[in-house]
N, C-alpha and C positions, 0 to 999 in steps of 0.2 A: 772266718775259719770254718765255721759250721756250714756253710755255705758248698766250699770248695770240696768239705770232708764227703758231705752225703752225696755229691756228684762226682766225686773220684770211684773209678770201678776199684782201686785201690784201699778206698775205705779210711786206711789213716794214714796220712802223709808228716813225713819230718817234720818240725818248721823250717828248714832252711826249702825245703820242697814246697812247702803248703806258701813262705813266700816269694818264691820267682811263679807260681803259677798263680796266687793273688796280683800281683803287678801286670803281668800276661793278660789278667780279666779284665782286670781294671783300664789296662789299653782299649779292649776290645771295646768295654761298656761306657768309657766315657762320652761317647758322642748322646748319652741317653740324657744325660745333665740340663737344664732348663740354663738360660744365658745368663741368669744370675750365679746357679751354682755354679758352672763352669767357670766367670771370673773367680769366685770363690775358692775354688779348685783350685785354680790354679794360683793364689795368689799364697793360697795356705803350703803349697808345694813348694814355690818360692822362696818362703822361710824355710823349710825343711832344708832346702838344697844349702842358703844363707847360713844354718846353723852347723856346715862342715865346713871344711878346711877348703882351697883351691884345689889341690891334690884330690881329697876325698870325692869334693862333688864330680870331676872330671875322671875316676874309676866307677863311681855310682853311672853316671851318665852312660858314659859306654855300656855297662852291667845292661840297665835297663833297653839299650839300645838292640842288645845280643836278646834282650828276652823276648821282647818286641815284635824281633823278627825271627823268634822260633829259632834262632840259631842256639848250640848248647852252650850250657854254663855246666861249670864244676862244678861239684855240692858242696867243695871248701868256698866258694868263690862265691856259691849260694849263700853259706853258711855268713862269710865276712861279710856280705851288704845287709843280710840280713840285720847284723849287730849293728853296723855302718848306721843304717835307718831308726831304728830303736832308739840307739846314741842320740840322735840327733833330734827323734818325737820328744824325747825326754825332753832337753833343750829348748821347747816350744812350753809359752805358757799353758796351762790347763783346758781353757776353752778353747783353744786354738786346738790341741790336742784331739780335742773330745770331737769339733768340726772335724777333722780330717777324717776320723775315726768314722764318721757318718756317712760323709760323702764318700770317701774311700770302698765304703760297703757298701754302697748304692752301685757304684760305679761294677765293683766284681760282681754282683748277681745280674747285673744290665750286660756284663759281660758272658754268664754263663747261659741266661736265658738268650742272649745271638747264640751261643754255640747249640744251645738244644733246640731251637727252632728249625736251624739246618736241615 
């Protein structure tokens, strides 16, 4: 979040804002992952996804998909995956949690520094 805040010319952003544009980074930054984080990654996402419904994961999916490709989202739309996600960290045991939380943060500053490199 600290991250996202000090590089928005915005300064402070909603959560439902500060997460579609965390997700956005986190696209951009994951290819920075070494090949162990990256199974990691994704394996830790995998449960995240496992810990919603079929329904849920397949509006997450899309959600992420729209954000991905810069296409717009509502800020209700923001707002529900946001809770959608959260929902579902909780749902993850503690270290599992605290992994994603790491790499997750790795991934959006690897994402913000491509974009300020530009």
């Amino acid at each position: 979040v600290e991250a996202l805040m000090t590089r928005s010319a915005a300064g402070v952003l909603d959560p439902p804002e500060t997460f579609r544009r965390a997700y956005f980074q986190a696209g951009r930054g994951s290819a920075s992952l070494n090949a162990g984080e990256a199974r990691e990654f994704r394996s830790l996402n995998s449960a995240l996804y496992a810990a919603l419904s079929g329904s849920e994961r397949a509006r997450l999916g899309a959600y992420l998909e729209r954000v991905r490709a810069q296409r717009p989202a509502a800020p209700l739309e923001d707002a529900a995956m946001c809770r959608l996600v959260k929902t579902a960290l909780l749902r993850l045991p503690a270290q599992k949690q605290t992994q994603l939380r790491v790499l997750f943060e790795k991934v959006i500053v690897a994402g913000l520094d491509r974009a300020a490199a530009r």
